[in-house]
N, C-alpha and C positions, 0 to 999 in steps of 0.2 A: 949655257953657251950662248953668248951675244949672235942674234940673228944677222946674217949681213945683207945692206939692202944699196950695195950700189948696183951699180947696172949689167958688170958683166957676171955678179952671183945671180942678178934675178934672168938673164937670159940664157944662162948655165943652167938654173932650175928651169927653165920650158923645156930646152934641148931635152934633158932627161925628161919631162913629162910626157912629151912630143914620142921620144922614143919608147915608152912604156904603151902608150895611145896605139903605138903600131904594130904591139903585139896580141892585139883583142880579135877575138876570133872571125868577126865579121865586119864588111865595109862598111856598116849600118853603123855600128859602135867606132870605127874609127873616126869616122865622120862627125857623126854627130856629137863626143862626148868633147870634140873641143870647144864646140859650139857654147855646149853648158859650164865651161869652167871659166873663172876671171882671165882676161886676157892679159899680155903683160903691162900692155898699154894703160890699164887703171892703175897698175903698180910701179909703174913709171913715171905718171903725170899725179902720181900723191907727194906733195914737197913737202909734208909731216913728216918725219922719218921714223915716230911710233906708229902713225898709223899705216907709214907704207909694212912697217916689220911684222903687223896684223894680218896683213893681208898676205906678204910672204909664206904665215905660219899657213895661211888658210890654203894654200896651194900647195904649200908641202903637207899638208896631211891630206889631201886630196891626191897627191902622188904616195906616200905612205900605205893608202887605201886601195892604189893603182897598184899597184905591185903587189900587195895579196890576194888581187883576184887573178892577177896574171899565173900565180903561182897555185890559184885552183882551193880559195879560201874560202867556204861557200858564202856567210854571213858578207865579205867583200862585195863577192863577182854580183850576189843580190843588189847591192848598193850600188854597181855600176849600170846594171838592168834597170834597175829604177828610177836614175837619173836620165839611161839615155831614152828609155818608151814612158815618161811623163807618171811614174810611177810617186815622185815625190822630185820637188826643185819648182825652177822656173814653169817649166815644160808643163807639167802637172795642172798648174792655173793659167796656161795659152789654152791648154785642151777642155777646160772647164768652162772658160770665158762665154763662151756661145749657147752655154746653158742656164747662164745667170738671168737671164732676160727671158721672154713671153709676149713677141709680138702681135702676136693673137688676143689678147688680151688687157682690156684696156689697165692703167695705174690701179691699186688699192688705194683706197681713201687715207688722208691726212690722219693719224691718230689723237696728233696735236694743229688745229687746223690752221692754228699759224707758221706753225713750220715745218717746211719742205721736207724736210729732211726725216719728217717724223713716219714717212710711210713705212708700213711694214716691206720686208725681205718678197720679192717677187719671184717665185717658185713654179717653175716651167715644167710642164708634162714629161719630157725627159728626166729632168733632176728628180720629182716625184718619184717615178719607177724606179732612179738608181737608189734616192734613199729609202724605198719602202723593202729595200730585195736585199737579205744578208749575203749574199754572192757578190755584191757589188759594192760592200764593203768592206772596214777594218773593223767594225765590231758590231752587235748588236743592232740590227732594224729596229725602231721604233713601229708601234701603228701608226697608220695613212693618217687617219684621226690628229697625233700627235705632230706629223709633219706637220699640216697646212694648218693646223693653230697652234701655238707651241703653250705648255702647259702653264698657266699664271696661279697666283697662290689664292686661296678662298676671297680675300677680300676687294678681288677686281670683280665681284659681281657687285653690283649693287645692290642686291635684293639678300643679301647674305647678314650674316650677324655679326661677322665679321666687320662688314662696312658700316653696317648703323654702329657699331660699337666706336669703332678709329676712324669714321670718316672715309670720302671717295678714296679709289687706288691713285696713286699717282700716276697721270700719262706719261710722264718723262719714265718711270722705273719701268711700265708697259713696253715702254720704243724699247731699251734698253734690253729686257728680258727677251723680246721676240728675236732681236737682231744676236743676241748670247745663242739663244738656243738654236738659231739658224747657222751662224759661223761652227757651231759647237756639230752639227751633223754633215754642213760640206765638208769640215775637214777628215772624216769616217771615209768619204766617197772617193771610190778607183773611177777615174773618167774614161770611159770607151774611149779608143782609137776613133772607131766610125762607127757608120749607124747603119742599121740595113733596114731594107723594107720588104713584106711578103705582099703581093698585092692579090694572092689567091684567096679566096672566100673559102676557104676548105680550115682551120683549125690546127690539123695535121698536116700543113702545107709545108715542103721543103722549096718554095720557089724562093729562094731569100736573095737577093739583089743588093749590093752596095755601088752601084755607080751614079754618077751624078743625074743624068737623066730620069732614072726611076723616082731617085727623090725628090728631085722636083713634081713631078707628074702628082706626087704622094702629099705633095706639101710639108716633104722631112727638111728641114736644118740639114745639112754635111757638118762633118767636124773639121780639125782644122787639119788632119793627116788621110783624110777620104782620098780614097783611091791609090794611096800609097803602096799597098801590094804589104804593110804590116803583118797582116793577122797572115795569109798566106805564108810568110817566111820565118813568123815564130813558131805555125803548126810543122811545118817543115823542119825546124829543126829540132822542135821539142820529139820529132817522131825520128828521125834518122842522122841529126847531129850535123844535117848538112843542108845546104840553102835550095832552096826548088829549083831556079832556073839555070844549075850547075855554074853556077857564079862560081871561083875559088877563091875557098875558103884560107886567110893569109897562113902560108906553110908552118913561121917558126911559132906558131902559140904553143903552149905546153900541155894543154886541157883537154883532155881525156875524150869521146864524144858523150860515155857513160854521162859524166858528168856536166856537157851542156844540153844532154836532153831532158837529166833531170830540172837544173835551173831554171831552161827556157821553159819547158812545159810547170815548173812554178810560178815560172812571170806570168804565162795564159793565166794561170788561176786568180792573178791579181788584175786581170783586164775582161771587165764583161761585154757581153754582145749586148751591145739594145737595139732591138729590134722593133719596126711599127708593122703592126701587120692591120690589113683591114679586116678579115675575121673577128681578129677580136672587140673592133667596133662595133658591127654587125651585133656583134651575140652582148655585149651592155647595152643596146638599144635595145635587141630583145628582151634583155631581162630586166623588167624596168623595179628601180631603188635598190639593183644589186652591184654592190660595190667589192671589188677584189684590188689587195694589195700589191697583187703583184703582176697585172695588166692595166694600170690608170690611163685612162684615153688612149688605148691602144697600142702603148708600148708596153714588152714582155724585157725581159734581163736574163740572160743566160751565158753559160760558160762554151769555151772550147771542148769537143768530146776531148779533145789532147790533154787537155789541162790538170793538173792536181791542184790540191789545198794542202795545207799544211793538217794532220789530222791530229796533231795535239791538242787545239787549240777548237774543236769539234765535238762534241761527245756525237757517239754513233745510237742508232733509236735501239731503245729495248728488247730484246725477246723474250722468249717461256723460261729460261734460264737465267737472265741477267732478275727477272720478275721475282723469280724463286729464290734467289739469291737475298735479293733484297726482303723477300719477308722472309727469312729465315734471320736475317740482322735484325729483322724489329722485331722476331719476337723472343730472339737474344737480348735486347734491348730494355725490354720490359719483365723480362725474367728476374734480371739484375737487379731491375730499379725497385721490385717487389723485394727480395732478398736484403737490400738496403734497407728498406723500409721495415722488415720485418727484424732484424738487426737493431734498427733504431731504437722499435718499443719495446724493446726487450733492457 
């Protein structure tokens, strides 16, 4: 069925967008989720008429999507959380932006020292902590190690046998391989909302403070949602299905609260806390050449107590049971493989 792309189909499709937008459980998602979708105006001012029916199709399965969550589709309502708390989309790289950088810190050298362009990826004390910390990702932490140099093949050493055999590494495949393997682990990483600081010397300190003032004192960055009242209003609902400050909640949605406290408290699990505390500075100066992956320059990463993970996707740790289990496989295992073997020479 031929797309139609004059004017009163494309602003017949907002009205219905528009109208789905205002059945979302909170003023936070009605608000925000227009913000993140094409307006009509770019599909108006496209005088292509293939590529305005592209962009049509892209709005209508962005409404498609809209109306399965409405109707309480979880895999949906996930994808409309995610667009609108910077989970994946636009949003996602505004909230990163301020991490990409390292004021404090003069440039990395030229790799190739004629061209600019050749520095390596500039990896800030923040971003270090989110990618060293599997909580604060989509898969797998690398070691600290592996971040700040990213791993090159045997014959970028000079002194290898590799290079006397083939000659230098190339600097161009150098830039090349670092900049891979740096795009390759920001895209793993869930960007905090905001950032907090504990300014207590205690370790075990609950003084955690997100307002602007402390982090300045602190010499934190803010992100670009600080002091929005966020995280307050997803623990809120992930715990009772309804907003803290008895804001109401729009009447006609369909969704159960059951199931926005499961959701919301799945989105916590996809948004971690970083946290700067001065403790944990204090105690790496004390302990000097000891390095830990998961407080670099005294940022920590940590989840909502509210929050879940997905535990599929998790193996849980061992006990005396799961232990016995497993040697009792291997030396099932080996039983066999003797039995086979004795079968054979026969």
């Amino acid at each position: 069925m031929p797309v139609r792309t004059d004017k009163k189909s494309v602003f017949s499709l907002y009205r219905t967008f528009h109208r789905q937008i205002r059945l979302l459980p909170t003023n936070y998602l009605r608000h925000v989720l227009p913000l993140r979708t094409l307006p009509p105006t770019a599909v108006l001012q496209t005088y292509d008429l293939q590529r305005r029916a592209t962009k049509i199709k892209r709005v209508q399965s962005e409404l498609e999507r809209l109306r399965l969550a409405n109707r309480g589709v979880r895999k949906k309502f996930d994808h409309v959380l995610d667009l609108a708390y910077g989970r994946k989309g636009k949003l996602r790289w505004e909230l990163l932006q301020p991490l990409l950088s390292d004021p404090a810190s003069p440039l990395p050298d030229r790799i190739i020292p004629s061209v600019e362009r050749s520095r390596p990826p500039v990896i800030s004390p923040e971003m270090t902590a989110l990618m060293a910390n599997g909580i604060s990702r989509s898969s797998r932490a690398p070691a600290l190690k592996r971040i700040q140099s990213a791993p090159l093949p045997e014959r970028a050493n000079p002194n290898s046998a590799a290079a006397h055999l083939l000659g230098p590494f190339s600097k161009r495949r150098e830039v090349n391989i670092r900049w891979r393997y740096f795009t390759k682990q920001l895209h793993a990483v869930y960007p905090p909302v905001e950032v907090g600081v504990d300014q207590s010397r205690a370790i075990t300190s609950k003084d955690h403070r997100t307002d602007r003032a402390s982090l300045e004192r602190a010499g934190v960055r803010p992100m670009l949602l600080q002091e929005a009242g966020i995280m307050e209003e997803l623990e809120s609902l992930a715990v009772t299905g309804c907003l803290p400050s008895g804001e109401p909640v729009f009447a006609t949605h369909y969704l159960r609260r059951r199931f926005l406290r499961q959701r919301f408290a799945s989105l916590l699990g996809r948004i971690p806390l970083l946290t700067y505390s001065e403790a944990l500075v204090d105690t790496k100066r004390e302990a000097s050449g000891h390095k830990t992956t998961e407080t670099p320059n005294g940022y920590m990463v940590s989840l909502s107590p509210v929050a879940s993970r997905d535990q599929r996707s998790r193996a849980h740790d061992a006990d005396e049971t799961d232990a016995a289990w497993f040697q009792w496989a291997m030396d099932q295992s080996r039983k066999k493989a003797a039995k086979r073997n004795r079968g054979a020479e026969r």
